[in-house]
DOTOR-735901 format. One record per residue (C-alpha): residue number from 1; residue in three letters; y, z, x. Coordinates in steps of 0.1 Angstrom, whole numbers, plus 5000, padded with zeros to 4 digits. Layout:
BEGIN
num|residu|Y|Z|X
NUM|ALA|Y|Z|X
...
END
This chain:
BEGIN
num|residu|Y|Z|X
1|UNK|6190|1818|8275
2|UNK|6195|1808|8310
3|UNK|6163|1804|8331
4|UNK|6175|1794|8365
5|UNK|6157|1768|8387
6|UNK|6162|1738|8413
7|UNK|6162|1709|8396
8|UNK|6162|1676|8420
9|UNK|6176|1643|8417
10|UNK|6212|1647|8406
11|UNK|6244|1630|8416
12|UNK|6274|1648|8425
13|UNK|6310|1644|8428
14|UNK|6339|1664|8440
15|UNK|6366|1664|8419
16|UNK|6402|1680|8431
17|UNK|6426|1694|8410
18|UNK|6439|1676|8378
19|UNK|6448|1646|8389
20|UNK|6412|1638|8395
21|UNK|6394|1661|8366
22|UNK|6410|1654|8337
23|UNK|6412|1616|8340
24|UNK|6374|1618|8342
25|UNK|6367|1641|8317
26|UNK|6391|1624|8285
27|UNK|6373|1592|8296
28|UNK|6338|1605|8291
29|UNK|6351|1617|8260
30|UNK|6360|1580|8252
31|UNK|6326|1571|8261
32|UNK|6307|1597|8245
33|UNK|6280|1583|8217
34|UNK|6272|1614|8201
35|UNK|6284|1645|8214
36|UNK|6303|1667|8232
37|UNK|6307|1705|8243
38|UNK|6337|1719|8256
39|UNK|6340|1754|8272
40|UNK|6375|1766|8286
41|UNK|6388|1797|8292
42|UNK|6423|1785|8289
43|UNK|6438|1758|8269
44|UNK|6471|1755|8266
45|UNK|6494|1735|8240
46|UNK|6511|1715|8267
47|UNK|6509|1680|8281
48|UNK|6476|1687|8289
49|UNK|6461|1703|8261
50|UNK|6476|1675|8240
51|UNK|6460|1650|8262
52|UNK|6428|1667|8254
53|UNK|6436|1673|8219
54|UNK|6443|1632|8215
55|UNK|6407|1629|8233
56|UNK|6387|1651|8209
57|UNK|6404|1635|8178
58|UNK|6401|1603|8184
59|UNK|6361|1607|8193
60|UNK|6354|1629|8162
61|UNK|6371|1603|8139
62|UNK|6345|1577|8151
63|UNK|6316|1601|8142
64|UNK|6307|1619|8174
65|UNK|6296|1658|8172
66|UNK|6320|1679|8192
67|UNK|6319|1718|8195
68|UNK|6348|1734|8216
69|UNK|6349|1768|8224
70|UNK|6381|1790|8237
71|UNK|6384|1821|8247
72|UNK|6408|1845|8227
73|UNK|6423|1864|8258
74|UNK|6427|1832|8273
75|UNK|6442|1808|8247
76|UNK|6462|1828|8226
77|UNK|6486|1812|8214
78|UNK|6476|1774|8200
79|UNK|6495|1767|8170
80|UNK|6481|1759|8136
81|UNK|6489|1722|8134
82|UNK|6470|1720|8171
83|UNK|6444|1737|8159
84|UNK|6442|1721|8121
85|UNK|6441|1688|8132
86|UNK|6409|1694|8152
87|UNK|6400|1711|8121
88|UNK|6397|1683|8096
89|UNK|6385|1655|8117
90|UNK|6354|1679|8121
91|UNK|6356|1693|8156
92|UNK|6340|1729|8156
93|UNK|6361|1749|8172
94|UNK|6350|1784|8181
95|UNK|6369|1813|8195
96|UNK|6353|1836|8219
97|UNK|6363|1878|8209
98|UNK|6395|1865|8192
99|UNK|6404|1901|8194
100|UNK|6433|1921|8173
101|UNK|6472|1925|8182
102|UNK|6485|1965|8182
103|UNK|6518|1967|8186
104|UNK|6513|1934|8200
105|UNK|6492|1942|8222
106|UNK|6458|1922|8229
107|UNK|6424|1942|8226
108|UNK|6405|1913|8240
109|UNK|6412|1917|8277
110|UNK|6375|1927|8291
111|UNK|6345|1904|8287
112|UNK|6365|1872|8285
113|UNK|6342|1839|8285
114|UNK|6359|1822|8315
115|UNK|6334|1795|8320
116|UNK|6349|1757|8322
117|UNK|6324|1732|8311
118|UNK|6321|1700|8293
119|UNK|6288|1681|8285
120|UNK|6289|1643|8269
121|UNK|6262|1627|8253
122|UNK|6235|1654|8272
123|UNK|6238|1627|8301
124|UNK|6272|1637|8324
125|UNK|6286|1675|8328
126|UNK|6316|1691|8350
127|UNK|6313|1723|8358
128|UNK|6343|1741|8376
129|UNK|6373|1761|8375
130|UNK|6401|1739|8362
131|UNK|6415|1750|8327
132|UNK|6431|1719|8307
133|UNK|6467|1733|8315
134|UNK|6495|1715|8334
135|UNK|6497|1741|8360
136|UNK|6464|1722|8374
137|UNK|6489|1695|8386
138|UNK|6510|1689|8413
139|UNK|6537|1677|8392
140|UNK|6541|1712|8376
141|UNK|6556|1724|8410
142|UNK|6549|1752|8438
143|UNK|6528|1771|8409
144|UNK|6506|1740|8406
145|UNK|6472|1752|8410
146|UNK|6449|1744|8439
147|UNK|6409|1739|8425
148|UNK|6379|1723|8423
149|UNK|6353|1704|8393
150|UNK|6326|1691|8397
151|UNK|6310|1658|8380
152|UNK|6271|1656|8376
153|UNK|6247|1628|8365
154|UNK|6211|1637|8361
155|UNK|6180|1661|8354
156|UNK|6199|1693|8357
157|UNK|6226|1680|8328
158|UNK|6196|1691|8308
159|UNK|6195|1723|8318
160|UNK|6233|1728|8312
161|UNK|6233|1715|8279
162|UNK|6205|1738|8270
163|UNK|6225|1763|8281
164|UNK|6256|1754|8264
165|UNK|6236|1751|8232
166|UNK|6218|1787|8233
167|UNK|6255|1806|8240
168|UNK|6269|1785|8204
169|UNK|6236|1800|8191
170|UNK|6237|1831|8201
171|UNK|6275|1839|8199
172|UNK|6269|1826|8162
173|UNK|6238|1840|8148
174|UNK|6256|1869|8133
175|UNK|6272|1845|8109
176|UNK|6254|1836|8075
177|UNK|6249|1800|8075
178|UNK|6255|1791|8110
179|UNK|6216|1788|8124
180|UNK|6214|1755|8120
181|UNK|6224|1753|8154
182|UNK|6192|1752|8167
183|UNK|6173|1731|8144
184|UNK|6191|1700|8140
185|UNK|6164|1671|8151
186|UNK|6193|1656|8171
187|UNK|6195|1684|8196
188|UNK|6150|1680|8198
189|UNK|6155|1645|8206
190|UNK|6182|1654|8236
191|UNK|6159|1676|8251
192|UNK|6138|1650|8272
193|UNK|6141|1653|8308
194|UNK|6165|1625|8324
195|UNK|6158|1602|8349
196|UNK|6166|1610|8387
197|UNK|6207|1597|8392
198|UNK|6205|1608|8426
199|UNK|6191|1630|8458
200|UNK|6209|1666|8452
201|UNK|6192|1696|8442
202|UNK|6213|1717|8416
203|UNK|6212|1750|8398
204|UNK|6232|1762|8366
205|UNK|6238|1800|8373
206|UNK|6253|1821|8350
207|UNK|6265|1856|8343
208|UNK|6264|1876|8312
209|UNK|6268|1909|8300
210|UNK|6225|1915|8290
211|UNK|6201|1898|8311
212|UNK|6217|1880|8340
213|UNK|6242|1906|8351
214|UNK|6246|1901|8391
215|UNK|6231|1866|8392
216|UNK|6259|1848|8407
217|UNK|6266|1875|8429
218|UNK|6233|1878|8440
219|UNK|6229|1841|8452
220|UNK|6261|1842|8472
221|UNK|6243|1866|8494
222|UNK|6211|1852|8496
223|UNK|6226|1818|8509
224|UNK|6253|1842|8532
225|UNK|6221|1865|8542
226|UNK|6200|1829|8550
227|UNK|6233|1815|8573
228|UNK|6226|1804|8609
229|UNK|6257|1786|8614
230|UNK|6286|1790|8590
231|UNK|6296|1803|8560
232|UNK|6340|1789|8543
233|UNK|6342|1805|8509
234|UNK|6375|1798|8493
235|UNK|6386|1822|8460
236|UNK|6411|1824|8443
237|UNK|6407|1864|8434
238|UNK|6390|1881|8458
239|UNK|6379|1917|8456
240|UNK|6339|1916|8457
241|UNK|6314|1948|8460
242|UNK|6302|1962|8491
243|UNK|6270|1946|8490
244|UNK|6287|1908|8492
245|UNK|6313|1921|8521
246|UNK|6282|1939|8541
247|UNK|6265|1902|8539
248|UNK|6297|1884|8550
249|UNK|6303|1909|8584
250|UNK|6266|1906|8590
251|UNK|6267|1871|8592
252|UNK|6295|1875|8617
253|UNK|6283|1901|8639
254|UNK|6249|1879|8640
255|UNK|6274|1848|8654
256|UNK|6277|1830|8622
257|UNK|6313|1813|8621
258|UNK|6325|1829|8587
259|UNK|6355|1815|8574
260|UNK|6373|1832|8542
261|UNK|6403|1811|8526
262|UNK|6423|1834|8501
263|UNK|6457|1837|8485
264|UNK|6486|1831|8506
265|UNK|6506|1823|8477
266|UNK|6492|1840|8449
267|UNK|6500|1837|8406
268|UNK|6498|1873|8408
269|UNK|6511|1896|8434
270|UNK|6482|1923|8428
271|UNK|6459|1894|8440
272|UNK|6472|1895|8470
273|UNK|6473|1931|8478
274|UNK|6434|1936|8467
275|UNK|6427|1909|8493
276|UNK|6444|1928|8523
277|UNK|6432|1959|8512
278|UNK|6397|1946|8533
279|UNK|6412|1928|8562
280|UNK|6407|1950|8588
281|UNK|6368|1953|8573
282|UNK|6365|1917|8577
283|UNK|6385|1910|8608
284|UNK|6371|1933|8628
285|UNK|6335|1923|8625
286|UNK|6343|1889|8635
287|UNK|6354|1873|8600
288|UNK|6379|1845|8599
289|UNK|6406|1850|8569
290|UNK|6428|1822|8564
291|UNK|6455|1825|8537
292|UNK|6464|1792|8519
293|UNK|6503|1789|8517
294|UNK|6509|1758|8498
295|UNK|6503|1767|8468
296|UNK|6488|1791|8443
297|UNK|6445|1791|8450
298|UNK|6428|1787|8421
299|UNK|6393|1773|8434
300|UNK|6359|1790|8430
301|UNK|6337|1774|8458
302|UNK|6314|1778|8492
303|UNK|6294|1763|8515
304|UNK|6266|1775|8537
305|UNK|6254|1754|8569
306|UNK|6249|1718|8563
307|UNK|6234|1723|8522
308|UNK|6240|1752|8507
309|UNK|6273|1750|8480
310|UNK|6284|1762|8449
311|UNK|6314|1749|8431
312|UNK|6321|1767|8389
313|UNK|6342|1794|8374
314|UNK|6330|1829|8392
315|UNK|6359|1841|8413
316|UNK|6349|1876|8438
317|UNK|6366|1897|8419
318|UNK|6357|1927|8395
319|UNK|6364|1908|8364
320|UNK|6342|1877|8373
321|UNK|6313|1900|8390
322|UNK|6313|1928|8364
323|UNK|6329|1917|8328
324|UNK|6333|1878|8325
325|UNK|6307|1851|8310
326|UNK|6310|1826|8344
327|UNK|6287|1795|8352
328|UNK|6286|1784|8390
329|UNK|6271|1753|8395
330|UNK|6247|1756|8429
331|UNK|6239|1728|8450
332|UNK|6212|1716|8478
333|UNK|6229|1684|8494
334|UNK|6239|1672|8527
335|UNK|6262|1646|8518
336|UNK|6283|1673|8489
337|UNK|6285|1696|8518
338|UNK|6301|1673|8542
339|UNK|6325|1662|8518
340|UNK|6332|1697|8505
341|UNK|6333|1710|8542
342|UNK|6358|1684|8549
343|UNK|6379|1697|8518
344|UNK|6382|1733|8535
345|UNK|6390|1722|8563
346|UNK|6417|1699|8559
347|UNK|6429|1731|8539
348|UNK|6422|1753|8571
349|UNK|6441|1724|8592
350|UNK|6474|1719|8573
351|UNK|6484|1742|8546
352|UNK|6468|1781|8555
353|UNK|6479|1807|8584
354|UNK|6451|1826|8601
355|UNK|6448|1864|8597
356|UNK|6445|1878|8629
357|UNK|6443|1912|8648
358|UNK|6478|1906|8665
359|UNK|6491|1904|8628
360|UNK|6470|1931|8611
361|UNK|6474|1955|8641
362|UNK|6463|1991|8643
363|UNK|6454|2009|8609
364|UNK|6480|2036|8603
365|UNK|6463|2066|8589
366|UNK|6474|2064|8554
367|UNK|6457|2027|8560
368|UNK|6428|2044|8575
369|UNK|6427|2066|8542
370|UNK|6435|2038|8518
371|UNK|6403|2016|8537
372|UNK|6380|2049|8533
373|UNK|6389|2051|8499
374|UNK|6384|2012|8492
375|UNK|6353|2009|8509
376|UNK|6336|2040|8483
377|UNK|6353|2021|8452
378|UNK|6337|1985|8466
379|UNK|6301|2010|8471
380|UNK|6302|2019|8436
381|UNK|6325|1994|8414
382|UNK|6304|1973|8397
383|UNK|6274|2002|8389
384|UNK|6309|2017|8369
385|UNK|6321|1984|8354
386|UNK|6289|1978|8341
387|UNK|6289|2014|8320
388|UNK|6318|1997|8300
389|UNK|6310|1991|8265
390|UNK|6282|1960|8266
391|UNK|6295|1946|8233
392|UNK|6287|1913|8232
393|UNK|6316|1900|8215
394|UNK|6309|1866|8192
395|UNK|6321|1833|8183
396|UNK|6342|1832|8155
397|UNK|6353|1802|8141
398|UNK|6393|1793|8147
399|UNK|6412|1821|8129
400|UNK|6387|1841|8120
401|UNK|6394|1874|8130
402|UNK|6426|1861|8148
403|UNK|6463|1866|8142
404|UNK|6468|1836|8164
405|UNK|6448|1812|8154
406|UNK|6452|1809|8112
407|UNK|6432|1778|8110
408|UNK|6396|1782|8093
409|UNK|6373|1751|8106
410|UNK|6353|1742|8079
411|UNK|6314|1754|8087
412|UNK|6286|1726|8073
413|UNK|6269|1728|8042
414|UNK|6230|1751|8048
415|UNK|6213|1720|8047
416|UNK|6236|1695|8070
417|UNK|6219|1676|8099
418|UNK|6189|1686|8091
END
């Protein structure tokens, strides 16, 4: 479903947090001719999800095609109006492993789908990791989230909404009724390459439980492993095998400035403690670990030298490395780096404390035992993720399957669009 490959001639923007995501996004939405995919992990029934809610409605009712697919660990607990409404102005909406409630608790909580995407009219994407919830704006308060999208015009749209086209495929092919996913003539016509927009190089990567386990993972070193001069990764949740920390104290010992920007202040205090777990790993061969203080970290994106970046949904962490459906977004451009660069540092500059060896200070020899013990689970963690059950849980539509979400979107005729 994914074959991975530079594609050139793409324009890029940055886009921070909320305040500059979500105005772009609803307006495409307004704009779109057609159609549009959603992907979210989260959506949440607040200003936000209203806002995007209003968006989707208002763009179905004037006859464009819109598929929007949750996740069922992730957004739980829409209500049936929010979700009926979408309903019967024709939106698809699909729920990702809506899972069962036991004694209400959720059975859904491995293999989420925790990619954030949106593709309008096959011509404009964003690929990131900002959720449509109002804890990706400032106004929400010191939880606000601190992230990153990014907005893309050009050849490698293409290749994203293939993508987002075979996962609505494959998670529905189980169903009776639903292949006409791939054979509507207006998806055939959407295939033909676009025009260059502009001068980046781009790669959709993506990870999945069957064929393209380790991808993401696997690039991060390569570009870490190919660094001369510097390497700022900033994520939110980072606990990554040994393989990825190896690379990173490599690249240090071999003079590379290597810059990590973590959780100071984190949504989850187990975040935090996972992180400083490999502090004195990282210190010690030469690695700089800023924590950001301001507020919560949320971001999912790197930079390698003067071109290398990624910017999508893939945190460090087991989850994202070993369990989750993510999509990074990979990029080859000068110009994205500098303005990415300038991003982390400004971050470096005024809101993060450095992690130091004054403030670490000598291992005590429980810590000595707990880094022994840490450094054989990071050897072997995601070789015992993996055994997990590979179920690939499917897309059911809203309510099927799920105590949460009652709705039942109406599924066209066998013979519509065709």
């Amino acid at each position: 479903m994914n074959n991975a490959r530079w594609t050139a001639g793409n324009e890029l923007e940055l886009l921070e947090n909320g305040e500059e995501f979500f105005p772009r996004v609803f307006e495409a939405i307004a704009q779109a001719e057609q159609e549009v995919v959603v992907e979210t992990f989260i959506l949440f029934e607040d200003k936000v999800g209203l806002a995007l809610n209003e968006a989707l409605l208002t763009a179905a009712k004037r006859g464009v095609q819109i598929d929007l697919t949750i996740d069922g660990f992730g957004s739980p607990d829409l209500s049936e109006e929010y979700i009926g409404a979408l309903c019967r102005a024709g939106v698809r909406v699909h729920v990702f492993d809506p899972g069962l409630r036991i004694f209400k608790w959720r059975t859904n909580m491995l293999r989420r789908m925790h990619r954030k995407i949106v593709v309008v009219d096959a011509k404009l994407a964003f690929v990131g990791g900002i959720n449509y919830s109002a804890d990706h704006l400032l106004d929400f308060g010191p939880q606000g989230k601190q992230d990153y999208a990014v907005q893309i015009r050009g050849p490698v749209v293409g290749d994203i909404h293939r993508f987002v086209h075979g996962a609505l495929a494959d998670g529905l092919r189980h169903q009776q009724g639903k292949r006409w996913f791939r054979h509507r003539p207006l998806m055939r016509k959407r295939a033909k390459a676009l025009p260059p927009a502009g001068d980046a190089q781009c790669m959709l990567v993506t990870r999945d439980n069957t064929r393209h386990t380790n991808d993401i993972e696997r690039y991060y070193r390569l570009a870490i492993r190919s660094a001369r001069e510097h390497v700022t990764i900033a994520n939110a949740y980072f606990f990554p095998g040994y393989r990825l920390i190896r690379e990173l104290r490599r690249a240090a010992q071999r003079g590379v400035e290597v810059r990590l920007i973590l959780q100071g202040e984190p949504d989850m205090p187990i975040v935090k403690i996972a992180a400083q777990m490999l502090y004195h790993h990282l210190v010690r061969a030469g690695v700089k670990v800023y924590e950001y203080c301001e507020r919560p970290l949320h971001g999912k994106v790197a930079l390698v030298d003067d071109r290398w970046a990624t910017v999508g949904s893939s945190n460090l962490d087991p989850l994202s490395l070993a369990l989750n459906l993510e999509a990074n977004v990979l990029i080859h451009d000068r110009a994205f780096n500098q303005t990415l660069r300038a991003k982390m540092d400004h971050l470096v500059d005024h809101a993060c404390k450095q992690i130091d060896r004054e403030s670490i200070g000598e291992p005590t020899r429980l810590q000595l035992l707990r880094s022994y013990f840490v450094f054989h689970l990071l050897r072997r963690y995601p070789a015992w993720l993996g055994g997990l059950p590979r179920h690939v849980p499917q897309l059911v539509p809203a309510g099927a399957g799920a105590d949460t979400l009652t709705p039942m979107c109406p599924t066209p005729p066998q013979g519509a669009a065709q």
